[in-house]
C-alpha positions as CSV (number, residue, x, y, z in Angstrom):
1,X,120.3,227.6,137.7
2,X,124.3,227.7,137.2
3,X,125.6,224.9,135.7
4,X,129.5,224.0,136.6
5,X,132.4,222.9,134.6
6,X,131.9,220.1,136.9
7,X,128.7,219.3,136.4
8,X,128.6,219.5,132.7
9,X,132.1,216.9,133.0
10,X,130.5,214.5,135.1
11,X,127.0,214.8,132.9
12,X,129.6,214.3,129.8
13,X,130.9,211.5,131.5
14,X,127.8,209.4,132.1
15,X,126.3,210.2,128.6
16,X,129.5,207.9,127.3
17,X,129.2,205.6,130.1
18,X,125.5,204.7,129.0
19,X,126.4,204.7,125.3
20,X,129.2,202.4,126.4
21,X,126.6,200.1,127.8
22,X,125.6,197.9,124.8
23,X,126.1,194.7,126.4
24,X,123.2,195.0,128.7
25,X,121.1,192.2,128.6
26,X,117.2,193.1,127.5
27,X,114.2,191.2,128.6
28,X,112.9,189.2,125.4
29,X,109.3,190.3,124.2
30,X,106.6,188.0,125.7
31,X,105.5,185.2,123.2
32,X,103.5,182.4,122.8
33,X,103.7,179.5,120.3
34,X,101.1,178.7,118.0
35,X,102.4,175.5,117.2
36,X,102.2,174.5,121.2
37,X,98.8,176.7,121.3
38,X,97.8,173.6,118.8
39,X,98.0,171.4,121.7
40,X,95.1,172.6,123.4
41,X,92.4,171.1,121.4
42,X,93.8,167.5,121.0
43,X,94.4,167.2,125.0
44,X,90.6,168.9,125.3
45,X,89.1,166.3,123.1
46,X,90.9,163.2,124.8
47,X,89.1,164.5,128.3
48,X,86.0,164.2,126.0
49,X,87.3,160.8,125.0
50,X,87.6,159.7,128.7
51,X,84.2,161.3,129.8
52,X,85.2,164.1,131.3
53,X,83.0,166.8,129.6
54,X,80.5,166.3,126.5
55,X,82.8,168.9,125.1
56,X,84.3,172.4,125.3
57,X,85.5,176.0,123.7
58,X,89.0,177.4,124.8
59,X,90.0,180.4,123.9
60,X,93.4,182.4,124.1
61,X,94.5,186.1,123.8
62,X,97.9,187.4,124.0
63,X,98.7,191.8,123.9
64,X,95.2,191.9,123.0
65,X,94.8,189.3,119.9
66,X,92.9,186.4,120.0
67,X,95.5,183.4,119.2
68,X,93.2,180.7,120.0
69,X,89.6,179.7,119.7
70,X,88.4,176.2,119.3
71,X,85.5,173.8,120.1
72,X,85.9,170.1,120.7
73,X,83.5,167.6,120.8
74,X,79.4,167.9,121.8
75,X,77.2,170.4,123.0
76,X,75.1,167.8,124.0
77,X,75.1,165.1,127.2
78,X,74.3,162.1,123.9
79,X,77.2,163.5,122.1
80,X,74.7,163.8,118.9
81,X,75.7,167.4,117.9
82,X,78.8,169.4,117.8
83,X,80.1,171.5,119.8
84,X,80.1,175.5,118.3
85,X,82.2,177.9,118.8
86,X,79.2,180.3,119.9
87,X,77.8,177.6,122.4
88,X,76.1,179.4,125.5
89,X,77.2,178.2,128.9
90,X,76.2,178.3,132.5
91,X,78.5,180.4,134.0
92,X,77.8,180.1,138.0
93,X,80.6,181.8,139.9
94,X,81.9,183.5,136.8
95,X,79.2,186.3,137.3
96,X,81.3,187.2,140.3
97,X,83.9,189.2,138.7
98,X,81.5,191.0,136.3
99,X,79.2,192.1,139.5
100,X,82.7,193.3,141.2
101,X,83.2,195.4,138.4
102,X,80.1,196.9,138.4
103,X,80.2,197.7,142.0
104,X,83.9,199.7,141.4
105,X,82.5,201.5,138.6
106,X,79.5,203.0,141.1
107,X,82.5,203.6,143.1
108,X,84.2,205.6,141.0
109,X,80.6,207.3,140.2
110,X,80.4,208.5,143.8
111,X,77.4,206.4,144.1
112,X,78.6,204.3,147.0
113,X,81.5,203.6,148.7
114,X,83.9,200.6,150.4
115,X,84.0,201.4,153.3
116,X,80.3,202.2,153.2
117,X,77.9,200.2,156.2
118,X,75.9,197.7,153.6
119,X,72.9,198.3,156.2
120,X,72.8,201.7,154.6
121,X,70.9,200.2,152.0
122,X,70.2,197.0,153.5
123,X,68.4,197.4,156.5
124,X,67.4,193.6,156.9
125,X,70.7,193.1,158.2
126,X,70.8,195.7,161.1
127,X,70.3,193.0,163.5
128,X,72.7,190.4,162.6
129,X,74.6,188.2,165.3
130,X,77.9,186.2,165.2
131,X,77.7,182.7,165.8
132,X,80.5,181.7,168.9
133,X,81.1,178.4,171.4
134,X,79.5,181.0,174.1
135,X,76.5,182.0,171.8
136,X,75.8,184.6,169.8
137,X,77.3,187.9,170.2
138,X,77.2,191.2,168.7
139,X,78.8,192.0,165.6
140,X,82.7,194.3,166.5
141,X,81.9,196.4,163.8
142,X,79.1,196.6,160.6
143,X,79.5,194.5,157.2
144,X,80.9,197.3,154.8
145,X,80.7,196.9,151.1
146,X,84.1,196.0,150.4
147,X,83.7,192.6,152.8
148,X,80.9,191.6,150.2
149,X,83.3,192.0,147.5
150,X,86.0,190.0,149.5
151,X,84.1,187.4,150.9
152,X,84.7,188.6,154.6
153,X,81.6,189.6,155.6
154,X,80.5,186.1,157.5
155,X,78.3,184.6,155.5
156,X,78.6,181.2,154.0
157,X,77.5,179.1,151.2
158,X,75.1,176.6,153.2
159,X,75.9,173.3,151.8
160,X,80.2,174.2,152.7
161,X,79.1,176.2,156.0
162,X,81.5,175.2,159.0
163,X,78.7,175.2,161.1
164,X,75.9,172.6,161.1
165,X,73.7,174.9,162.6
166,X,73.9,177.9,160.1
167,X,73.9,175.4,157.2
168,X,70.2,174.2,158.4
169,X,69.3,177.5,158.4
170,X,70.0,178.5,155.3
171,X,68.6,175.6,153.6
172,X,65.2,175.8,155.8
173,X,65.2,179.3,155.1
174,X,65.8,178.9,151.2
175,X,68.1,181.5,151.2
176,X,70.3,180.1,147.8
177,X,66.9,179.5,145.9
178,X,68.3,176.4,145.3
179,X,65.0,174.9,144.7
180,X,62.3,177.2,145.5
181,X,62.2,181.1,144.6
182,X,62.5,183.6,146.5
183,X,62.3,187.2,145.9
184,X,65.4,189.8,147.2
185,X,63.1,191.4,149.9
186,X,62.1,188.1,151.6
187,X,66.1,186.6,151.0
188,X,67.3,189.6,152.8
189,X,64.7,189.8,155.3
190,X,65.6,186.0,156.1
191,X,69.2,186.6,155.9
192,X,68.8,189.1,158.9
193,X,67.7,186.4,161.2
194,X,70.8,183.6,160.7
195,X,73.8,184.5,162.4
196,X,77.4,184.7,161.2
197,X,80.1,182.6,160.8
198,X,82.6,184.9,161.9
199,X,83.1,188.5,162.3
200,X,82.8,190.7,159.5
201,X,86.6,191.6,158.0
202,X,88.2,188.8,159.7
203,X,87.8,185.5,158.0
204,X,87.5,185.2,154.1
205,X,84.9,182.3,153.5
206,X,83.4,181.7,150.3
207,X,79.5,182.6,150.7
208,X,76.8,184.2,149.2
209,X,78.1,187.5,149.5
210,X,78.5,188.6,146.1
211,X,74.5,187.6,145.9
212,X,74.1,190.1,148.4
213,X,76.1,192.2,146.7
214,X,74.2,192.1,143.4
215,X,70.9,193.1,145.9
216,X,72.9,196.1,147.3
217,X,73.4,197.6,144.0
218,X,69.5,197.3,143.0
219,X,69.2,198.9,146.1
220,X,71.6,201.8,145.3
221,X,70.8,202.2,141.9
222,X,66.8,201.5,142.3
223,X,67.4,199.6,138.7
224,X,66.8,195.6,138.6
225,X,70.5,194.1,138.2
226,X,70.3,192.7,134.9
227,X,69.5,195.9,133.5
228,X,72.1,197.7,135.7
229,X,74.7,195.4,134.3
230,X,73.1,195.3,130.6
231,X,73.3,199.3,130.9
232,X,77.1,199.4,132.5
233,X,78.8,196.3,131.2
234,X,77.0,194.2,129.1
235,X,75.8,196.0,126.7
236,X,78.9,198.0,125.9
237,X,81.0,195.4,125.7
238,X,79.0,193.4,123.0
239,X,78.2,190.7,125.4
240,X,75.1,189.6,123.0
241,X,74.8,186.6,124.4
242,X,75.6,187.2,128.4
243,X,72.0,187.2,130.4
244,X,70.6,186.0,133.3
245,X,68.5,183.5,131.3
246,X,68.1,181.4,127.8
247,X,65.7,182.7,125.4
248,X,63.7,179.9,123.4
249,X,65.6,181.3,120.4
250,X,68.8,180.5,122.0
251,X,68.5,177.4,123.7
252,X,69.7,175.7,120.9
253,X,73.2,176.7,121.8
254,X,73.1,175.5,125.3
255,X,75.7,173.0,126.6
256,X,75.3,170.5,128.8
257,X,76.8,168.1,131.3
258,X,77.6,164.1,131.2
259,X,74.2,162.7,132.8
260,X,76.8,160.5,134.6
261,X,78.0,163.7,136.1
262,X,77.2,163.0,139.7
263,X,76.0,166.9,140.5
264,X,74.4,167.5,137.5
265,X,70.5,167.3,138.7
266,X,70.9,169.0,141.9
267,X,72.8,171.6,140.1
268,X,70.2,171.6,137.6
269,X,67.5,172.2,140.0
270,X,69.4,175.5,141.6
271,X,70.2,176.8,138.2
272,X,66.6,177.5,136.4
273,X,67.7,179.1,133.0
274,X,64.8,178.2,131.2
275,X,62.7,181.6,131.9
276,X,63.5,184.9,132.9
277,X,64.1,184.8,137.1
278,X,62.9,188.6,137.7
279,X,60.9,189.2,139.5
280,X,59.6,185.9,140.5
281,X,63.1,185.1,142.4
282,X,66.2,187.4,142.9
283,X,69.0,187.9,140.2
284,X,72.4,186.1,141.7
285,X,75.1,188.7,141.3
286,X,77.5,185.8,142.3
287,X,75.9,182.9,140.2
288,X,73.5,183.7,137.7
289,X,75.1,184.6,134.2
290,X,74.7,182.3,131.3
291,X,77.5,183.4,128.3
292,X,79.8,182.4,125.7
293,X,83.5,182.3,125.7
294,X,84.1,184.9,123.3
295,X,81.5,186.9,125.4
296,X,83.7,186.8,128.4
297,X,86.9,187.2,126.5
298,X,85.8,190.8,126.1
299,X,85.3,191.4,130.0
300,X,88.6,189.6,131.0
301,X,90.3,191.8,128.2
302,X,89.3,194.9,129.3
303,X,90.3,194.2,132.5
304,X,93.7,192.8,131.4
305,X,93.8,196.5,129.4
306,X,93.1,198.3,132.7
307,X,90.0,199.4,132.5
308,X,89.1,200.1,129.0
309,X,88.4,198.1,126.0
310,X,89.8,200.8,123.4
311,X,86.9,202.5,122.9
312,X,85.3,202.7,125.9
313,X,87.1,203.2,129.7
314,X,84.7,201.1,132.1
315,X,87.0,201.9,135.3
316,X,90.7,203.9,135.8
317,X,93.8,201.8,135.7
318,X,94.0,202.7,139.4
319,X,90.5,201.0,140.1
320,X,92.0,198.0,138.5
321,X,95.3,197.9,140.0
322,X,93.4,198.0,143.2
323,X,90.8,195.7,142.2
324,X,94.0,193.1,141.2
325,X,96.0,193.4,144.4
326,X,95.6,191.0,147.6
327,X,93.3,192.4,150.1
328,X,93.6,189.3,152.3
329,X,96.5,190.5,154.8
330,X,96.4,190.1,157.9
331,X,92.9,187.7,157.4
332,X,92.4,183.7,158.1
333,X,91.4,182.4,155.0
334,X,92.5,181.4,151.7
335,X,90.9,180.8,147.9
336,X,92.9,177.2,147.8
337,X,89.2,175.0,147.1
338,X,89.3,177.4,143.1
339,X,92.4,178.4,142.7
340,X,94.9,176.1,144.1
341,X,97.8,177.0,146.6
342,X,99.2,180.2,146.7
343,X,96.4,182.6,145.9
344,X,95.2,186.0,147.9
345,X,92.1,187.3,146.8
346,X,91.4,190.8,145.3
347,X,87.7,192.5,144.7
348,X,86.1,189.8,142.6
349,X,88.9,187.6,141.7
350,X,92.0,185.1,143.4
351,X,95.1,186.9,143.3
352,X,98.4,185.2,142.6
353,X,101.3,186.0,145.8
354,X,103.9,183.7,144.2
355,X,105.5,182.6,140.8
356,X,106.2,179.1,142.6
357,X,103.6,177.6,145.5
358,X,100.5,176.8,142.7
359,X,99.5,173.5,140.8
360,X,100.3,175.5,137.3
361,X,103.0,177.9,136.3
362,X,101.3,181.6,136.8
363,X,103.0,185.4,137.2
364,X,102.9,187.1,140.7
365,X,99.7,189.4,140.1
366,X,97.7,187.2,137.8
367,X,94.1,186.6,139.2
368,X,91.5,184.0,138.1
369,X,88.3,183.0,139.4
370,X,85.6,180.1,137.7
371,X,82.4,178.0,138.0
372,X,81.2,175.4,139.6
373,X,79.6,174.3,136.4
374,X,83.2,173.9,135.0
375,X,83.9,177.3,133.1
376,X,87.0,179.5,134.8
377,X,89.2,182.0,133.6
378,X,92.5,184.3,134.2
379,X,94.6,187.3,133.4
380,X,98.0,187.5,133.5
381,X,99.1,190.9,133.4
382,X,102.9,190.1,133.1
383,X,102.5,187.8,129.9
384,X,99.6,189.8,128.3
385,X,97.6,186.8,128.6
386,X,94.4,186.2,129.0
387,X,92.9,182.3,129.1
388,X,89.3,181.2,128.8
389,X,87.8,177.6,129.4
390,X,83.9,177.1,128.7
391,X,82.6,173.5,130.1
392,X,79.9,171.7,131.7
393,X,81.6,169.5,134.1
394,X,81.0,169.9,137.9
395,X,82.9,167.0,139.4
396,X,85.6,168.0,137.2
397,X,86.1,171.3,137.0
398,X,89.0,171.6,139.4
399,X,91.2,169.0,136.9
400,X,89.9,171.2,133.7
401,X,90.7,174.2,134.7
402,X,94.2,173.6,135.7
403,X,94.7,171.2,132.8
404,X,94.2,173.9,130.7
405,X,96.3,176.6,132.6
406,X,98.6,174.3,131.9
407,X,98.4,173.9,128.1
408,X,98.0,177.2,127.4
409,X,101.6,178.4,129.8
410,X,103.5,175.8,128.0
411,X,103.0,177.5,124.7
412,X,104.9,181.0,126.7
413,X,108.4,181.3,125.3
């Protein structure tokens, strides 16, 4: 190509122009105080102090360095031993995001796909109805696999279902185990006989989809799902003490709730951790993980890195970028009950929409899920942040985890 007098001028021109430019402001570098970062455990232990939790373990990373780590108070409800660092806690809802995961790295394996029908390995649910004022009716279209990962797919959790009926139905039918076991062929095979809430890909409700989920990738794989995630996810990332149940060897480490926590024995009952669930009951791809913090550290830090823990690249930074953006649009529905106002939801995870609108400061595109057990967790992409909160307090854990979100942004300069 011919370059003009002209051209070379006016290139000239904007070379100086740009060199000219030093008074350009520059965004400062992302940082976070250690001296406000020692906030955390003093306003952790004075929730002990007031009977919130017996105690806890926070932890902190920022660019990819853990800047905080710390355990306050007990690990037991009598407040007679300390809380460790390495304390194992029930995670409930927390398994969520890890099943997600797995399901976008079989994805990206060609082994399934979104927009795949989930009666294609399912076939329990072939006959499913929606429940309506005029009855029930045919479903519009099938339940794919990317409504079990966005909680669209019309089912419910029974004990929150907005209608009376289905809610019987579930708990009659045992469906959640929340009391009695119940393999994965006779769940499923039960779950094919309750209709709907709504119609798939139109309403996000938060159900017992991921649980499905988790059955769906047996199914897929023809491996049991604790050794499908031990094999994909677990395992690789170091997650030593991640697992569907507590060892005798380990149940020294296992915190507990206040007994003056008013859910604590019916959560106990639906949570049996004591012995290994397979394959007397099925594994719970949305609730069953027990872990520590710095176990889950790992998985939110490899997501935070886009895929890949440095040594290891568990999914593309496409996947994740997907995986992190709101795929409610256009749905009824919101996260609000876990993460507060102002929350989409991605494939495992809430999705911030908004730097303003939440109960805690946040960045547009940070996403955070938790447990009903009182654990939770977030990434913040923007900030290089990723938060951690491991504690055993149901009727708390909305005020936890937000007091902590909290702490930890108000150490960002």
């Amino acid at each position: 190509m011919t370059v003009t007098r002209r051209q070379l001028a006016l290139s000239a021109f904007g070379t100086a122009f740009l060199a000219g430019c030093t008074s350009v402001p520059t965004m400062p570098r992302p940082a976070v105080s250690s001296d406000r970062l020692k906030r955390i455990a003093p306003a952790l232990n004075a929730q002990v102090g007031v009977g919130t939790f017996p105690g806890a373990v926070s932890l902190v990373s920022h660019e990819g360095k853990l800047v905080h780590h710390e355990a306050v108070g007990f690990l037991d409800a009598a407040k007679t031993k300390p809380m460790p660092r390495d304390a194992i806690f029930r995670l409930a809802s927390m398994t969520k995001p890890l099943t997600s995961v797995a399901t976008m790295m079989l994805t990206e394996q060609g082994v399934l796909k979104l927009n795949d029908p989930v009666t294609t390995w399912l076939p329990e649910l072939k006959n499913l109805k929606v429940e309506t004022s005029a009855g029930d009716v045919p479903l519009a279209r099938p339940i794919t696999v990317q409504d079990l990962l966005m909680h669209t797919a019309g089912f419910v959790y029974g004990p929150a279902s907005p209608s009376p009926r289905i809610g019987k139905m579930y708990a009659d039918l045992g469906i959640e185990s929340l009391e009695v076991d119940i393999t994965g062929d006779e769940m499923l095979k039960r779950l094919g006989t309750i209709p709907l809430a709504y119609q798939p890909g139109t309403t996000w409700f938060y159900s017992i989809a991921t649980d499905v989920l988790g059955l769906l990738l047996e199914r897929a794989t023809q491996k049991r799902l604790d050794v499908l995630m031990q094999e994909m996810l677990i395992g690789p990332l170091g997650m030593t003490d991640t697992a569907w149940w507590v060892p005798p060897a380990k149940r020294g480490r296992l915190a507990e709730a206040l007994e003056s926590d008013p859910q604590k024995a019916s959560m106990l009952r639906a949570y049996r951790h004591d012995t290994d669930p397979a394959p007397r009951t099925y594994l719970k791809g949305g609730a069953g993980l027990v872990g520590t913090g710095a176990d889950y550290l790992k998985f939110a830090q490899m997501v935070l890195n886009g895929g890949t823990d440095g040594q290891t690249r568990y999914l593309s930074r496409k996947t994740v970028e997907f995986m992190l953006s709101d795929h409610l649009i256009g749905k009824a529905g919101v996260p609000n009950a876990t993460t507060g106002p102002g929350y989409g939801f991605g494939l495992g995870w809430g999705v911030r929409l908004y730097d303003g609108v939440g109960w805690t400061p946040g960045s547009v595109g940070d996403a955070m899920w938790a447990g009903a057990w009182g654990t939770s967790f977030w990434i913040d992409p923007r900030e290089q942040l990723v938060g951690v909160l491991m504690a055993q307090c149901p009727s708390n854990r909305i005020h936890t985890r937000m007091l902590f979100k909290n702490l930890v942004y108000g150490a960002v300069s």
